[in-house]
C-alpha positions as CSV (number, residue, x, y, z in Angstrom):
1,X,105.4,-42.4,63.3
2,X,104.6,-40.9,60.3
3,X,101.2,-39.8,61.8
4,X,102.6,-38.0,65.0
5,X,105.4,-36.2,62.5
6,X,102.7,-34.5,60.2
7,X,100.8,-34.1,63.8
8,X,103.9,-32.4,64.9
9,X,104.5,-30.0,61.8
10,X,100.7,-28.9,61.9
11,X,100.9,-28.1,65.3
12,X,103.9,-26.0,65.0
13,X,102.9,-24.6,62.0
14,X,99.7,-23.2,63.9
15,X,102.4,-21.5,66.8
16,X,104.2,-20.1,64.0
17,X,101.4,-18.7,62.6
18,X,99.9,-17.2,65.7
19,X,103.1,-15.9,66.5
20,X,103.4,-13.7,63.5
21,X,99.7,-12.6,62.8
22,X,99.3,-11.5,66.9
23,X,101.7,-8.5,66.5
24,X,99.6,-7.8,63.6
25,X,96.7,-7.9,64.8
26,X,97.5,-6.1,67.6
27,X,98.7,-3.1,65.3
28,X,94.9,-2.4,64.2
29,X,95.3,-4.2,61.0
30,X,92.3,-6.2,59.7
31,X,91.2,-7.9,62.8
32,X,91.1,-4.7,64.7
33,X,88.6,-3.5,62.2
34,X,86.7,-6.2,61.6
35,X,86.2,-6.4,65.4
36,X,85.1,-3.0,65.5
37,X,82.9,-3.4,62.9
38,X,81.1,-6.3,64.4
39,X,80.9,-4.0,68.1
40,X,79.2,-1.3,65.7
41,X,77.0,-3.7,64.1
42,X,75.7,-5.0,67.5
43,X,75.3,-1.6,69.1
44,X,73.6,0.0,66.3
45,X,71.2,-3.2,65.9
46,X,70.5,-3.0,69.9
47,X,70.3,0.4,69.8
48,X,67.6,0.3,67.3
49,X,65.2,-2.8,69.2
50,X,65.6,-0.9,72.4
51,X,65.5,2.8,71.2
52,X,68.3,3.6,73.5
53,X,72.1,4.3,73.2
54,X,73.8,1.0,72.6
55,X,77.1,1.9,72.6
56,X,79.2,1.7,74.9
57,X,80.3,4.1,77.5
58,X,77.3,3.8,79.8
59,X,74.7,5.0,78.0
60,X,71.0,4.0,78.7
61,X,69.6,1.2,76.5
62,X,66.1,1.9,78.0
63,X,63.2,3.3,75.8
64,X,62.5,6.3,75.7
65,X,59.0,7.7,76.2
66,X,57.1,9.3,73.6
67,X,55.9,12.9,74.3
68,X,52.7,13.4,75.4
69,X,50.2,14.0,72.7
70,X,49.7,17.8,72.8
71,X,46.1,18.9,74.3
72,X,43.2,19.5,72.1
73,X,42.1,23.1,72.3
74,X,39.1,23.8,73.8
75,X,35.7,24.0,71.7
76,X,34.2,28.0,71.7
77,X,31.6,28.4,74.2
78,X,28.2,29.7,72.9
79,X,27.6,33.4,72.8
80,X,29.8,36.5,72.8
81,X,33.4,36.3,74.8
82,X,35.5,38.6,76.1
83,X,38.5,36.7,74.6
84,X,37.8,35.7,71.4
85,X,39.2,32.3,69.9
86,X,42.5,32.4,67.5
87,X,41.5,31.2,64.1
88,X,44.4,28.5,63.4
89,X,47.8,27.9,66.1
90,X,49.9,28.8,62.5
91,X,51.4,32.6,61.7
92,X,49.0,34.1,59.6
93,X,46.4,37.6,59.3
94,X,42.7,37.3,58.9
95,X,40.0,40.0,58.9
96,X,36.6,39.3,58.2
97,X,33.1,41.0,58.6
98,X,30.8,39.3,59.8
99,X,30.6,35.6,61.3
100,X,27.4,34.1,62.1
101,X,26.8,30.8,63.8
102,X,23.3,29.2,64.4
103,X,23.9,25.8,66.7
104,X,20.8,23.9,67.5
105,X,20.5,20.1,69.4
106,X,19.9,18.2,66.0
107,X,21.6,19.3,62.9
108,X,25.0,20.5,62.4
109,X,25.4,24.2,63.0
110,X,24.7,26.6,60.4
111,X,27.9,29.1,59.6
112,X,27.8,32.0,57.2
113,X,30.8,34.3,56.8
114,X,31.6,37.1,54.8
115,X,34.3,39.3,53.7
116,X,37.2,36.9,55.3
117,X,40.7,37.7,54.0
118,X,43.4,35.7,54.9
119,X,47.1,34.8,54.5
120,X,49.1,31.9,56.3
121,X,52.3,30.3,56.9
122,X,51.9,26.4,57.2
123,X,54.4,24.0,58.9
124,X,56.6,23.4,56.3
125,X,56.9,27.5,55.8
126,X,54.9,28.2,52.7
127,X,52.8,30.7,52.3
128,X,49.4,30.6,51.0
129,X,46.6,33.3,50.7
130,X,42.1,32.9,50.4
131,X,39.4,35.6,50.3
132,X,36.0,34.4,50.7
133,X,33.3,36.8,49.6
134,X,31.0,34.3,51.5
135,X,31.1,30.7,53.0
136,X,28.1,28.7,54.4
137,X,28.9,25.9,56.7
138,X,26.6,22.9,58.1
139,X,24.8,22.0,54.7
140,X,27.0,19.4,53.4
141,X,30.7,20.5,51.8
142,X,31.4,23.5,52.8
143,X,30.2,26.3,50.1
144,X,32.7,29.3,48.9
145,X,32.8,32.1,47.1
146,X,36.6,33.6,46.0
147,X,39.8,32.9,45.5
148,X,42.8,31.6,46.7
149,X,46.7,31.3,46.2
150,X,49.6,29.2,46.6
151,X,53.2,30.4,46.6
152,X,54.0,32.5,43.4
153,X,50.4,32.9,42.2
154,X,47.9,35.5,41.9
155,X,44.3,35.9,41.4
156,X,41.5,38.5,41.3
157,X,37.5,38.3,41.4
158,X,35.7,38.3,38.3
159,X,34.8,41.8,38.4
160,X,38.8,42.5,37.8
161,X,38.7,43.7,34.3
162,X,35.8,46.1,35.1
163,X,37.6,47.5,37.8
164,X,40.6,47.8,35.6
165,X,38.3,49.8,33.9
166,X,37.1,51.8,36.9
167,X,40.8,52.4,37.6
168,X,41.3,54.1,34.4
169,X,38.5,56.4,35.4
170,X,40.0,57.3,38.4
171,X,43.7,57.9,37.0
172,X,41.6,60.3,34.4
173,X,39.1,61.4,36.8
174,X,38.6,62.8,40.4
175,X,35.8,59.8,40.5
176,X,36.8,56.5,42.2
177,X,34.8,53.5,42.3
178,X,35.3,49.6,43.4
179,X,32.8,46.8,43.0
180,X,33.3,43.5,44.2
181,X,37.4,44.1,44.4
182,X,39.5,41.3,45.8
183,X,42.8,40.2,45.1
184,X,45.0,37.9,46.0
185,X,48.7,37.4,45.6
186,X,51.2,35.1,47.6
187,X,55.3,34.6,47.5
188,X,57.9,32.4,49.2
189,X,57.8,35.5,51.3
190,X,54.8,36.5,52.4
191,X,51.2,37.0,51.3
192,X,48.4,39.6,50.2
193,X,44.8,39.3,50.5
194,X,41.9,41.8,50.3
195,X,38.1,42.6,50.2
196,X,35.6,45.5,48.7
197,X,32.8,44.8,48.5
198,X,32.2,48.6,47.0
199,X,33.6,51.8,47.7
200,X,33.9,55.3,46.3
201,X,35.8,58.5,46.9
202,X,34.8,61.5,44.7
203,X,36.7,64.5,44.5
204,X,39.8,63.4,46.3
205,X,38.3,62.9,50.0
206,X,35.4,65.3,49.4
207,X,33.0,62.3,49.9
208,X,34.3,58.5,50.6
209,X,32.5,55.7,51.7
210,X,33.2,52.0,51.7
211,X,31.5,49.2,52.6
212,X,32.0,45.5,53.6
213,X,36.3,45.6,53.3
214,X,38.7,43.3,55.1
215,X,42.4,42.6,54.2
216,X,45.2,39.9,55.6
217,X,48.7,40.4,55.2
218,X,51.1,38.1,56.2
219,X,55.5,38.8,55.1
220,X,58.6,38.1,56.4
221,X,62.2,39.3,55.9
222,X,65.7,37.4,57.0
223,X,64.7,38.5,60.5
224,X,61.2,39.3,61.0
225,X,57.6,38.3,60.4
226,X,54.8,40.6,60.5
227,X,51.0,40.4,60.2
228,X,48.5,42.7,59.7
229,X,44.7,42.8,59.5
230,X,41.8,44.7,59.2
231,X,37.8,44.8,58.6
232,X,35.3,47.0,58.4
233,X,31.3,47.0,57.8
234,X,31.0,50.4,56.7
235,X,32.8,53.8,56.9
236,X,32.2,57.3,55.0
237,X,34.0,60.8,55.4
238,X,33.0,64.4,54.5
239,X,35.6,66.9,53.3
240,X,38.4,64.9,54.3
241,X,37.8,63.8,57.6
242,X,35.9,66.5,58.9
243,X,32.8,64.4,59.4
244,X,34.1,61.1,60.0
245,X,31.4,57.8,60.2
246,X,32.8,54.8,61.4
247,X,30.6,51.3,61.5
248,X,32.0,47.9,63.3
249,X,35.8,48.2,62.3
250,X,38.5,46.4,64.0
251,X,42.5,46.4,63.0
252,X,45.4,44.0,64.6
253,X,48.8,44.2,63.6
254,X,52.0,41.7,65.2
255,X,55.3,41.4,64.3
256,X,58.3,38.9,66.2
257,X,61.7,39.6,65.1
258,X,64.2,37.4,65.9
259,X,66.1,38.4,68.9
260,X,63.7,41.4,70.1
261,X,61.0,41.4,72.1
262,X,57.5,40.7,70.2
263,X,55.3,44.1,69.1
264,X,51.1,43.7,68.9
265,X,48.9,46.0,68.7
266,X,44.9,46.4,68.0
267,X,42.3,49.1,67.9
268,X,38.5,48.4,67.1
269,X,35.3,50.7,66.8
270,X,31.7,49.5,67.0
271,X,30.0,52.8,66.0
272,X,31.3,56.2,66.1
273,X,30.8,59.6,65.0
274,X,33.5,61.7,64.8
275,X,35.6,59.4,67.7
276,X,32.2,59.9,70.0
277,X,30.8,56.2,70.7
278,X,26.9,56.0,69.3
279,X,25.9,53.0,72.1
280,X,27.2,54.2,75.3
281,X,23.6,54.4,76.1
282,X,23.5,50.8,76.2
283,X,26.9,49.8,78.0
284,X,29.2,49.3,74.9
285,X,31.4,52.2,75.4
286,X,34.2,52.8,72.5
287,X,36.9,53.0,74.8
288,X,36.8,50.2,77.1
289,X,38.0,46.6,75.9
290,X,36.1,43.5,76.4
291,X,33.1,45.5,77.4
292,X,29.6,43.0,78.8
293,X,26.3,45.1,77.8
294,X,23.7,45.7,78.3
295,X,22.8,45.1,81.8
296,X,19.3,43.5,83.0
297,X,17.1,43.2,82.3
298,X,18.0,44.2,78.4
299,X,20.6,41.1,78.4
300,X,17.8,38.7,78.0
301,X,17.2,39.8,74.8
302,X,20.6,40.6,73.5
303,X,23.6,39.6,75.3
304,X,26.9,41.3,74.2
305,X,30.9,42.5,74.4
306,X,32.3,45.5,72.6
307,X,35.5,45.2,71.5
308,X,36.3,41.6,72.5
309,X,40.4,41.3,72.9
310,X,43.0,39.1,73.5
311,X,46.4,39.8,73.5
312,X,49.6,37.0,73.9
313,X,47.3,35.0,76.5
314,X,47.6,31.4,76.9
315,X,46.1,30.4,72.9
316,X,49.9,30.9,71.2
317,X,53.4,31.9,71.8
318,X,53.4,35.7,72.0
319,X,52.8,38.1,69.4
320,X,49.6,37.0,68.7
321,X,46.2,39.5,69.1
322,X,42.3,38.7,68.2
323,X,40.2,41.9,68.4
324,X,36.3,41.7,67.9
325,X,34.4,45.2,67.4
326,X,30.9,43.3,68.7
327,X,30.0,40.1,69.4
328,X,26.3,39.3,70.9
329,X,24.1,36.5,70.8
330,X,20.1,37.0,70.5
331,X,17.7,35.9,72.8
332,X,19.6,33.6,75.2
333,X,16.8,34.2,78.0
334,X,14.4,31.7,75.4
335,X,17.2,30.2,73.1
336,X,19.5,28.6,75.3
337,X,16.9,26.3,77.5
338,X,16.0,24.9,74.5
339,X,19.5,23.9,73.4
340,X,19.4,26.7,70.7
341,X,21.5,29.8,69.7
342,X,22.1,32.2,67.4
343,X,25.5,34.2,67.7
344,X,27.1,37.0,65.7
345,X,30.4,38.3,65.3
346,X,30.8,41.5,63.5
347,X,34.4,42.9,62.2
348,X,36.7,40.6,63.4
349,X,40.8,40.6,62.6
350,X,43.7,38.8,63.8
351,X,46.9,38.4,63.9
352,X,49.5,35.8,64.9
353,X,53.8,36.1,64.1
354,X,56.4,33.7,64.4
355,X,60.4,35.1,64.2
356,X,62.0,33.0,61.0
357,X,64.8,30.9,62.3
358,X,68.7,31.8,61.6
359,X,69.6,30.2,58.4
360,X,71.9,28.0,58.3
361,X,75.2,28.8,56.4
362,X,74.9,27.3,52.4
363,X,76.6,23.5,52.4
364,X,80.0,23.7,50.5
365,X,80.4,21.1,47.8
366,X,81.7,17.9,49.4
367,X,83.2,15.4,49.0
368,X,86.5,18.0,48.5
369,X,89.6,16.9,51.1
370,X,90.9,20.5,50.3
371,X,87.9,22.4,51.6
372,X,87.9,23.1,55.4
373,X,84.2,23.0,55.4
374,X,84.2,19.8,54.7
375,X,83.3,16.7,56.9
376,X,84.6,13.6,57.0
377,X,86.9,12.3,54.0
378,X,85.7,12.1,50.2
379,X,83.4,8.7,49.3
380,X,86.3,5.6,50.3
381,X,84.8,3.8,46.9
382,X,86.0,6.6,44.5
383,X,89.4,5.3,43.7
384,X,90.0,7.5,40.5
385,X,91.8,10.4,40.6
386,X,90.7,12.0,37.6
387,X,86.9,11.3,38.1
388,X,85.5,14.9,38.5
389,X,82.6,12.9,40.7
390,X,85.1,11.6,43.5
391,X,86.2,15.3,44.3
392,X,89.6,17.2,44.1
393,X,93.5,16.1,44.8
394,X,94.1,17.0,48.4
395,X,96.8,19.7,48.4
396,X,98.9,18.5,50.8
397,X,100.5,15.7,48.4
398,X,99.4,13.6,45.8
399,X,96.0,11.2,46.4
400,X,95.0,8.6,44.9
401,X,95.2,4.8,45.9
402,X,98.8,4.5,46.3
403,X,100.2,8.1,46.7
404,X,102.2,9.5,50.1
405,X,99.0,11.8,51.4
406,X,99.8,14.5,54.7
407,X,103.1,12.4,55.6
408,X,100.7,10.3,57.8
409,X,101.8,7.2,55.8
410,X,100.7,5.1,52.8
411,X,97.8,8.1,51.1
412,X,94.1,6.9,49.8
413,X,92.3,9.3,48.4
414,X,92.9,12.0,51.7
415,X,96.4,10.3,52.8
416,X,94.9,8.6,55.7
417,X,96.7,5.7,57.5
418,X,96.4,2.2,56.7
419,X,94.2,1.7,59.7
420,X,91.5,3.7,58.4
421,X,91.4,2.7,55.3
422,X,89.3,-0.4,53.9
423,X,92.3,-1.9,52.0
424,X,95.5,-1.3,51.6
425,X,98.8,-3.6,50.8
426,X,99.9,-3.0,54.6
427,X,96.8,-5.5,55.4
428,X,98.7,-8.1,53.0
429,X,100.8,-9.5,55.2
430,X,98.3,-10.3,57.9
431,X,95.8,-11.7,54.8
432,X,98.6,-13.7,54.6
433,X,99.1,-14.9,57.8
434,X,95.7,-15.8,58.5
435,X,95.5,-17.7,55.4
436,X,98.3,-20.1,57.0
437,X,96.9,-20.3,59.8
438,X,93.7,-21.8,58.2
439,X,96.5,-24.0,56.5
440,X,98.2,-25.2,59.4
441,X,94.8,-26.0,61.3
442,X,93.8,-28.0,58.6
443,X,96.9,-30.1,58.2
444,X,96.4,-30.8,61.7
445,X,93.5,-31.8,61.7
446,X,94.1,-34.3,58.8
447,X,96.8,-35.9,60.6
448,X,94.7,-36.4,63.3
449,X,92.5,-38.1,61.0
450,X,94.9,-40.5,60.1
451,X,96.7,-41.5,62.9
452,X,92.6,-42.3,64.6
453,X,92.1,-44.4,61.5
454,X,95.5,-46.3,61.9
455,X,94.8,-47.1,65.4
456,X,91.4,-48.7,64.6
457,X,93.2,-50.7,61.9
């Protein structure tokens, strides 16, 4: 009897207790959010195995496919093109002089290039800046001549302090000289780079020549980027322009601003006297672009294109513009059965812009419940109200563990309701509850015991 009366009380002990903790629980109290935090737990776990959704709501819990692997870019063909290749899919300006390339069937091929002056953007959005008096490719490591930069850094040849010196002369003189000048100089905004290999100007325009130059400018501004390039071979002037000499010399300038449609723009000369073109005689006339001469049977011997362009094709997103003042290659009647070539490019610049994206508005300090800006509440775990680390009082009342927040009911540190918040005395109660319900099931079960063990007796 004894046995069925403790039986009895466990029993209605356990309807007791699930009498009172069910309104409880329904009130999304503890359960509520332990519930939901097992349901996050399981969607965010199948979520990550099957790289879908996982939540609920009908979302896919499929796997996604990866994007296809962008296509390599097409290797150069041999010999001169009437669009010549972009040097490099990043924003950047390049000019340089001259550009050789010997392939043959057995050894790597054998680059030299002089006067190159670049600047560049990488992915990440730094600038950096190189200008190469010369670099020979296919021996091994690559071997250079200059200097480069990284973002606020600058550097000179080592003929700088005797230029310094020549500068001097010219400031006290009307007799300008440069030998072996290049510079280079990078920010977080842009970069400079340029080449001389020697020029002079005497009497203020009365005579000036240069020869060998190149430059690449790269900058940008909240809005805009903008590149420009340039090279030359050789140019001199009489009395100011009134004999003008101009030797393999091409230009390229692009800007993209954001918002506005992109701007390039090129120009090259391959040899001209006074704006009069000095090989129309053999097909390369100085105002036609992407010009093939000469014609047969001279093309078996030298094969060539004057002023090689190509302007916001299919090589990059638009602006970008690569302008050649002559390309040819030599002897491709003999060379080429033989699996041999030998191909020059002379004066080459290029340019390629990309608009800087909108920045973003500056992060306010958070956690701070009384800043607008602000999302989501202040860090649950800061609990003191005069650490300077857990943020400010809200305004709307006092915070604080145990203050009245916005009127919403019992305040944490943003006033939230009880519901919300990991632990408040509100959850008490249904601790409680629970706790006698673990109480009550195990007094039943104990009775149960006994009154199976006096029956076998």
């Amino acid at each position: 009897m004894m046995g069925k009366s403790r039986l009895g009380i466990a029993f209605g002990g356990v309807l007791l207790t699930l009498a009172l903790a069910l309104p409880q629980a329904a009130s999304g109290g503890v359960l509520d959010g332990v519930l939901g935090d097992v349901d996050d737990t399981v969607n965010e776990t199948v979520g990550g195995v099957l790289g879908g959704a996982g939540g609920s709501g009908g979302g896919s819990n499929s796997v996604a496919p990866l994007p296809a692997p962008a296509p390599a870019p097409a290797p150069a063909a041999g010999g001169p093109e009437t669009a010549p290749p972009l040097d490099g899919s990043m924003p950047h300006a390049e000019g340089a002089v001259i550009d050789t390339d010997v392939e043959n069937p057995v050894l790597p091929d054998l680059g030299v290039t002089v006067g190159e002056s670049r600047g560049e953007q990488d992915s990440e959005g730094r600038y950096s800046g190189v200008v190469n008096v010369i670099t020979v490719t296919g021996l091994g490591a690559p071997i250079q001549l200059g200097i480069s930069t990284g973002e606020g850094e600058t550097a000179t040849g080592p003929f700088g302090p005797l230029n310094d010196a020549l500068d001097d002369l010219c400031t006290a003189s009307d007799l300008c000289l440069t030998v072996l000048d290049y510079d280079s100089s990078t920010t977080e905004d842009g970069s400079e780079n340029s080449f001389s290999a020697a020029s002079v100007d005497l009497l203020d325009g009365v005579v000036a020549a240069g020869a060998v130059s190149s430059r690449g400018d790269i900058s940008e501004t909240d809005r805009c980027q903008t590149a420009d390039s340039d090279s030359s071979a050789a140019n001199a002037g009489v009395l100011q322009g009134t004999v003008d000499a101009n030797v393999l010399a091409s230009e390229s300038h692009s800007e993209a601003c954001r918002g506005e449609a992109p701007e390039s723009t090129n120009d090259s000369t391959v040899a001209s006297l006074n704006g009069t073109g000095l090989l129309a005689l053999l097909g390369c006339d100085e105002g036609t672009v992407d010009d093939e001469f000469p014609d047969a049977p001279l093309n078996a011997i030298v094969n060539g294109v004057c002023n090689g362009d190509d302007t916001n094709g299919s090589q990059a997103e638009a602006p970008y513009n690569v302008r050649k003042a002559l390309g040819i290659e030599l002897l491709p009647a003999v060379l080429e059965p033989a699996g041999l070539g030998v191909d020059l490019d002379a004066s080459k610049s290029e340019t390629l812009a990309v608009a800087p994206d909108e920045e973003d508005p500056q992060d306010p300090e958070c956690p701070d419940p009384g800043n607008p800006d602000c999302d989501g509440d202040p860090d649950p775990e800061c609990q003191d109200a005069g650490d300077a680390a857990c943020g400010e009082i809200s305004p709307e009342g006092p915070g604080g563990p145990t203050g009245p927040g916005d009127g919403g009911g019992p305040g944490g540190p943003s006033g939230d309701s009880p519901g919300s918040l990991p632990f408040t005395g509100a959850d008490l109660a249904t601790l409680g509850l629970i706790g006698g319900l673990v109480m009550a099931a195990g007094l039943g079960l104990m009775a149960l015991a006994d009154r199976r063990r006096k029956a076998v007796a």
